[in-house]
DOVO-699870 format. One line per 3 residues: number of its first residue (from 0); for each residue x, y, z of C-alpha. Coordinates in Angstrom, 1 decimal. Layout:
<atoms>
NUM = X Y Z ~ ...
</atoms>
This chain:
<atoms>
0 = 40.5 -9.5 -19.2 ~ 37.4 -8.3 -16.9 ~ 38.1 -7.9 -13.4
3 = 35.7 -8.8 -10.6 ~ 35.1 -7.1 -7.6 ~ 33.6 -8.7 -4.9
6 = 32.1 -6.4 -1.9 ~ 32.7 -6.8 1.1 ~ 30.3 -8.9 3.2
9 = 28.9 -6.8 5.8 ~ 28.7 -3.8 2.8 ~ 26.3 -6.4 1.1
12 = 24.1 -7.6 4.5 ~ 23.8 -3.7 4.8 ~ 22.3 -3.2 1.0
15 = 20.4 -6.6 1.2 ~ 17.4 -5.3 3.2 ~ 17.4 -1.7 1.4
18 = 17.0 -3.0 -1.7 ~ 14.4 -5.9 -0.8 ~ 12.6 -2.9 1.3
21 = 12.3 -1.5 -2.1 ~ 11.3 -4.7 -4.5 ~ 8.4 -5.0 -1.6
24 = 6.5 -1.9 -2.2 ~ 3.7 -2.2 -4.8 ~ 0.8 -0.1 -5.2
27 = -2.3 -2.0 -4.5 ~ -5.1 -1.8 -7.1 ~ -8.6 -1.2 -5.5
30 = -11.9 -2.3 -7.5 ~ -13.9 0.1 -8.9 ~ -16.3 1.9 -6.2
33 = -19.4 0.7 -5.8 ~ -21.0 4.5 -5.9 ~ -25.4 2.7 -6.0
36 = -27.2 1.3 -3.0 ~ -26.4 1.8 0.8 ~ -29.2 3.0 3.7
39 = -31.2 5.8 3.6 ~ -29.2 8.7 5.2 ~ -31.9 9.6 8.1
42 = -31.3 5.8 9.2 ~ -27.5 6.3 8.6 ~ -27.4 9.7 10.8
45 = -29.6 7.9 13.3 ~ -27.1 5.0 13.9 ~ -23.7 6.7 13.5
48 = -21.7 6.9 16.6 ~ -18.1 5.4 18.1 ~ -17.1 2.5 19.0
51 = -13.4 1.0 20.5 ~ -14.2 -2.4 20.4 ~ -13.5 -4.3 17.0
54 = -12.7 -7.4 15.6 ~ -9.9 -8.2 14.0 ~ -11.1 -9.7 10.6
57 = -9.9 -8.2 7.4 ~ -11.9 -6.0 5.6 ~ -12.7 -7.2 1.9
60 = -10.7 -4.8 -1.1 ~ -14.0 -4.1 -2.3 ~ -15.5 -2.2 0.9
63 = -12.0 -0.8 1.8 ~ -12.3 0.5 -2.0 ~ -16.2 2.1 -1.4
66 = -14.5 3.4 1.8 ~ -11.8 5.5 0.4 ~ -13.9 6.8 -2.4
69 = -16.7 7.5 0.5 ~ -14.2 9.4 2.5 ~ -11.9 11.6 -0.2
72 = -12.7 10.4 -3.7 ~ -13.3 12.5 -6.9 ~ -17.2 12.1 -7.5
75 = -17.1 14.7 -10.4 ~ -14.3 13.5 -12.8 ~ -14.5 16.3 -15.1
78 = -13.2 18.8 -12.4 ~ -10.9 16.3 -10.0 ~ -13.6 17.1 -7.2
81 = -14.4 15.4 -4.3 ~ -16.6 13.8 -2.0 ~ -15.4 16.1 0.7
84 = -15.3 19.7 0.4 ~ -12.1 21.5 0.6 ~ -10.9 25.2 1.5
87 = -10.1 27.2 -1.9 ~ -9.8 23.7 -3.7 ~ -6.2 23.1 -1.8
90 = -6.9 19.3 -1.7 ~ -4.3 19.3 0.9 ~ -5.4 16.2 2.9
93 = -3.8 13.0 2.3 ~ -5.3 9.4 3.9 ~ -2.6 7.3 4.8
96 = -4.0 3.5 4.9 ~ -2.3 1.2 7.7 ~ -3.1 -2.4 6.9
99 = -1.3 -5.8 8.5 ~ -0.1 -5.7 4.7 ~ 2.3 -2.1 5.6
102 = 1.4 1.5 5.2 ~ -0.3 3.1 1.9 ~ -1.4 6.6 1.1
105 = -4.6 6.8 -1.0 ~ -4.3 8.0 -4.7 ~ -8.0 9.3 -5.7
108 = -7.0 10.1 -9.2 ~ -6.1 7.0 -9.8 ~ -8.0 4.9 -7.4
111 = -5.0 2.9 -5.7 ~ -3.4 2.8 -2.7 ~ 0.3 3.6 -2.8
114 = 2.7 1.9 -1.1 ~ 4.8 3.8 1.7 ~ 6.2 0.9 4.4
117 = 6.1 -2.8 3.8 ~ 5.3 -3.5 7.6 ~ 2.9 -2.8 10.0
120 = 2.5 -0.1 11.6 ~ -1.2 -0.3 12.8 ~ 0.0 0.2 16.5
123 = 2.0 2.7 16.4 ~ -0.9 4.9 14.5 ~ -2.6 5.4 18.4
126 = -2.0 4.6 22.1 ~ -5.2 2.3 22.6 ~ -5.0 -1.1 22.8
129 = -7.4 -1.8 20.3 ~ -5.7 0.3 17.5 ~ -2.9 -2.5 17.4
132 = -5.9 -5.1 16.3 ~ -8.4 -3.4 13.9 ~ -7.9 -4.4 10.7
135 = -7.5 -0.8 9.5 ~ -6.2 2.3 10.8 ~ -6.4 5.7 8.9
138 = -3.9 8.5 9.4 ~ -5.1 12.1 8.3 ~ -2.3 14.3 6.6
141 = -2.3 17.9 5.9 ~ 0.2 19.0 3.2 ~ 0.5 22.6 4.3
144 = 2.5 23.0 1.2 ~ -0.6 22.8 -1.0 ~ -1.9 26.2 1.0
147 = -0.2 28.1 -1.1 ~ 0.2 32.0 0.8 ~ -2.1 31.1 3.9
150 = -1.0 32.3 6.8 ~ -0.5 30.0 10.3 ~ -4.2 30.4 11.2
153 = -5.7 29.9 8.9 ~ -3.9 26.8 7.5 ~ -4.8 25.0 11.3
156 = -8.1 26.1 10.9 ~ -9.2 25.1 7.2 ~ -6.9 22.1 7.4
159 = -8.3 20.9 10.7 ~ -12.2 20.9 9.1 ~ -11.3 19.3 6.0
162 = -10.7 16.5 7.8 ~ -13.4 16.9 10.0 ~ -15.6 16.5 6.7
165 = -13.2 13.3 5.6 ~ -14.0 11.4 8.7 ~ -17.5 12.4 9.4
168 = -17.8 10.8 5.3 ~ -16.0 7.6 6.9 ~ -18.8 7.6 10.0
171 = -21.6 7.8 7.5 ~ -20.1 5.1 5.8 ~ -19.5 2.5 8.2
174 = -22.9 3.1 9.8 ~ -24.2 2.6 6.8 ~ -22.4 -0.9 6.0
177 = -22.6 -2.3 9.6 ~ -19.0 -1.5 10.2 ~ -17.4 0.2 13.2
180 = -15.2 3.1 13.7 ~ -13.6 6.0 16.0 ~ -11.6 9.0 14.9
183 = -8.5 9.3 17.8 ~ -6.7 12.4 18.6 ~ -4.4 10.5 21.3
186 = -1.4 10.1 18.5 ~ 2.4 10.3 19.1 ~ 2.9 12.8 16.5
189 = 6.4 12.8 16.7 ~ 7.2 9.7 16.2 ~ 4.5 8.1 13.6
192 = 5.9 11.3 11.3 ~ 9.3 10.1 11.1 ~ 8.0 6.8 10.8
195 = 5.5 7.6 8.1 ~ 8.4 9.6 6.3 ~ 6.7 12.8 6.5
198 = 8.4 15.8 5.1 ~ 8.6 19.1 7.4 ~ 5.3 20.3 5.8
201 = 3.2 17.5 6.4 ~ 1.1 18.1 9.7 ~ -0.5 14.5 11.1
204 = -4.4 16.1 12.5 ~ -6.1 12.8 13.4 ~ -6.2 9.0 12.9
207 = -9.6 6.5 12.9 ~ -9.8 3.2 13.2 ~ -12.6 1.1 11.1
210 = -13.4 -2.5 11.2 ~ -16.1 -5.1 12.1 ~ -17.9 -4.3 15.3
213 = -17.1 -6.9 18.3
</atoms>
């Protein structure tokens, strides 16, 4: 005779969203980067700049794919190397992906975005108004566990120009395909780390916004 136990109802209302949290995260496959073409780079320095006024159409998966690859992907597959240099090869920057679609962090060996949240968390990624709108917001992570016996100072420092070269890749970029963007250092820490799900080592630098220019 098999015995059924039935749980209790407000045991299963507490389970329900858990597990459908976890059935709704799926990586999202990017196209294959479009690595030919784009504006000469003297034009492309000429017209890079800021800009905190965007619209709020989506961006296609194809330039959101050219964009990540732009920004942090491997351009020499033989090595895992990068199209961003990086202090003794530590690698130790992460680009976390806020979409309307829920918060990804950007797998360059694979070419994917993994999914972290399956909500959106576009506003609380910066205090401006417009952050809440754009289309996509991009959260710089250091991984201080990836630099190795560095001391205090020197993590700050290196980590902090990694991703100066990260962004300043995603400003050549968008002034190169017409797009808009602003890096932002006005970031509740704090609070988008536990939201994010960062571990202790994980140090949030910087977050910039791209999208279509209003």
């Amino acid at each position: 005779m098999i015995r059924r136990y039935a749980l209790p109802l407000k045991l299963v209302l507490g389970l329900s969203p858990i597990l459908a949290a976890a059935q709704e995260l799926r990586p999202l496959e990017l196209p294959k980067p479009q690595t030919d073409g784009g504006r000469p780079l003297m034009q492309v320095l000429r017209d890079r700049h800021s800009t905190r006024e965007f619209k709020t159409d989506k961006l296609p998966l194809q330039v959101l794919s050219n964009l990540l690859w732009a920004a942090f992907g491997i351009n020499r597959p033989e090595t895992g190397k990068r199209t961003a240099p990086s202090a003794m090869n530590w690698q130790e920057v992460d680009i976390y992906v806020a979409l309307p679609e829920g918060l990804y962090v950007y797998d360059a060996k694979a070419h994917r975005l993994v999914q972290i949240l399956a909500e959106d968390v576009r506003a609380a990624t910066g205090g401006q108004d417009f952050v809440k709108g754009a289309p996509l917001n991009l959260v710089y992570v250091a991984d201080l566990a990836r630099t190795k016996d560095a001391g205090a100072e020197e993590k700050n420092f290196y980590t902090t120009i990694d991703v100066g070269f990260i962004s300043q890749n995603v400003y050549l970029f968008c002034a190169s395909e017409g797009l808009a963007t602003v890096v932002r250092g006005t970031v509740d820490r704090p609070a988008l780390a536990k939201l994010m799900k960062l571990r202790p080592e994980q140090k949030i630098i910087v977050a910039q916004t791209v999208g279509y220019p209003k």
